[in-house]
C-alpha positions as CSV (number, residue, x, y, z in Angstrom):
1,X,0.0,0.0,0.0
2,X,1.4,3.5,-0.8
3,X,0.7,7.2,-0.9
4,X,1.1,9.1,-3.4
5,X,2.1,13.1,-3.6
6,X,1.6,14.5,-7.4
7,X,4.0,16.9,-9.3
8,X,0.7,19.5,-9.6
9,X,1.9,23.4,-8.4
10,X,-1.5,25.4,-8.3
11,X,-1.8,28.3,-6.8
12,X,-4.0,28.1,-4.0
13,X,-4.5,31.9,-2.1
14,X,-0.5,32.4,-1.0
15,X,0.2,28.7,-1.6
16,X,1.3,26.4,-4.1
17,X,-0.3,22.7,-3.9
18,X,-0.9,19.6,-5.4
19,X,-2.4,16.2,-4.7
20,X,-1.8,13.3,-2.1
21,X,-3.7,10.4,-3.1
22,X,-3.3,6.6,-1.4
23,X,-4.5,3.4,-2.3
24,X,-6.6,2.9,1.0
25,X,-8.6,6.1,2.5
26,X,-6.7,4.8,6.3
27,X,-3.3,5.2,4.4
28,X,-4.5,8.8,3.2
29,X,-5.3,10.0,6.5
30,X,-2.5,8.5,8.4
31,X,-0.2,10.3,6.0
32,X,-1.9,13.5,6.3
33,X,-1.8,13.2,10.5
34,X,2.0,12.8,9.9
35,X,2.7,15.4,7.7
36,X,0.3,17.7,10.1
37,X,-2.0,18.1,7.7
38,X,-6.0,18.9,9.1
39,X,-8.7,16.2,8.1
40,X,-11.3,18.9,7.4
41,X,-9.1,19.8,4.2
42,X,-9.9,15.8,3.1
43,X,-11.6,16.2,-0.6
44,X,-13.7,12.4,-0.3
45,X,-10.2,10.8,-2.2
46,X,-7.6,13.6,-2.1
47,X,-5.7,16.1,0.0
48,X,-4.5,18.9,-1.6
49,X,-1.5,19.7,0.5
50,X,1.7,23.0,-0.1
51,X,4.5,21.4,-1.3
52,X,6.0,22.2,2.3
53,X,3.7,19.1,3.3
54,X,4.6,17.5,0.0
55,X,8.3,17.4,1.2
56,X,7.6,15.6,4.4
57,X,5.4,13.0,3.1
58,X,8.2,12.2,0.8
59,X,10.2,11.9,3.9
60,X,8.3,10.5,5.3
61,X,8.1,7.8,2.5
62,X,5.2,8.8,-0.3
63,X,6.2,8.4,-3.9
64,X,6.3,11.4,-6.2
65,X,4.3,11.0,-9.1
66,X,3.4,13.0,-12.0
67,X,-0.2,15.0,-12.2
68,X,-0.7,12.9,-15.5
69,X,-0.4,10.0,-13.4
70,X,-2.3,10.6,-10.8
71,X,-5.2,11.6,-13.0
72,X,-4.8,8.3,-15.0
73,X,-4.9,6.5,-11.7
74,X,-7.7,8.6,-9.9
75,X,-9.5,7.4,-13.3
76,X,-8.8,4.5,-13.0
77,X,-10.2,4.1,-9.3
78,X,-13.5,4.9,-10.1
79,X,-13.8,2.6,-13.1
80,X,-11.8,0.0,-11.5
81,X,-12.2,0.7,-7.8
82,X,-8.6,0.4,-7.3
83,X,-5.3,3.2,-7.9
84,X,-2.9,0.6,-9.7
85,X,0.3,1.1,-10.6
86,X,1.5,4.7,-11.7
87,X,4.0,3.5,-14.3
88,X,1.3,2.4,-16.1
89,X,-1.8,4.8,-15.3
90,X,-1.3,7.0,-18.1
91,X,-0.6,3.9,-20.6
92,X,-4.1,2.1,-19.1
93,X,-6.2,5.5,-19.3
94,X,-5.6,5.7,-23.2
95,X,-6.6,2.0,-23.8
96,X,-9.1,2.4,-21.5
97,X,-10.6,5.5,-23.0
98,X,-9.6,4.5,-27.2
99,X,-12.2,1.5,-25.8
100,X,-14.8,3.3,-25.0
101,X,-14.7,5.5,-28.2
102,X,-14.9,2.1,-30.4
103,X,-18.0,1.0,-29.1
């Protein structure tokens, strides 16, 4: 099981964030408890977190991923019910979605 923190910089009022995503919702939140990061700011699947955070929950052990990837793979949950792999999120996501279109 692993967390994932993405490689998104959006400005968010005088921050810059991105995404922390996990395969299990427990994961997520014990992640964000470590990095000191409040549970009200959980998005039903996501944190978004400054990349102050993002630094510690590398540290801290969470695998830096692209924001292609973790689109591909927040896809992928809700057709799939499951994250996956990132190395091959983005790959999946166009099979998955060249599929759909030939139907």
């Amino acid at each position: 099981m692993t967390v994932y923190v993405d490689s998104m910089r959006a400005q968010l009022g005088p921050h810059i964030v991105c995404h922390m995503i996990a395969d299990t919702e427990e994961e997520l939140h014990a992640m964000a408890d470590a990095i000191g990061h409040p549970r009200r700011h959980y998005q039903g699947d996501h944190y978004d977190i400054t990349w102050a955070s993002r630094a510690r929950a590398v540290a801290l052990g969470a695998v830096e991923i692209s924001m292609r990837q973790a689109g591909a793979m927040h896809s992928r949950r809700k057709q799939l019910g499951f994250l996956g792999a990132p190395d091959d999120a983005v790959s999946w996501l166009r099979r998955h979605v060249a599929a759909r279109r030939n139907r």
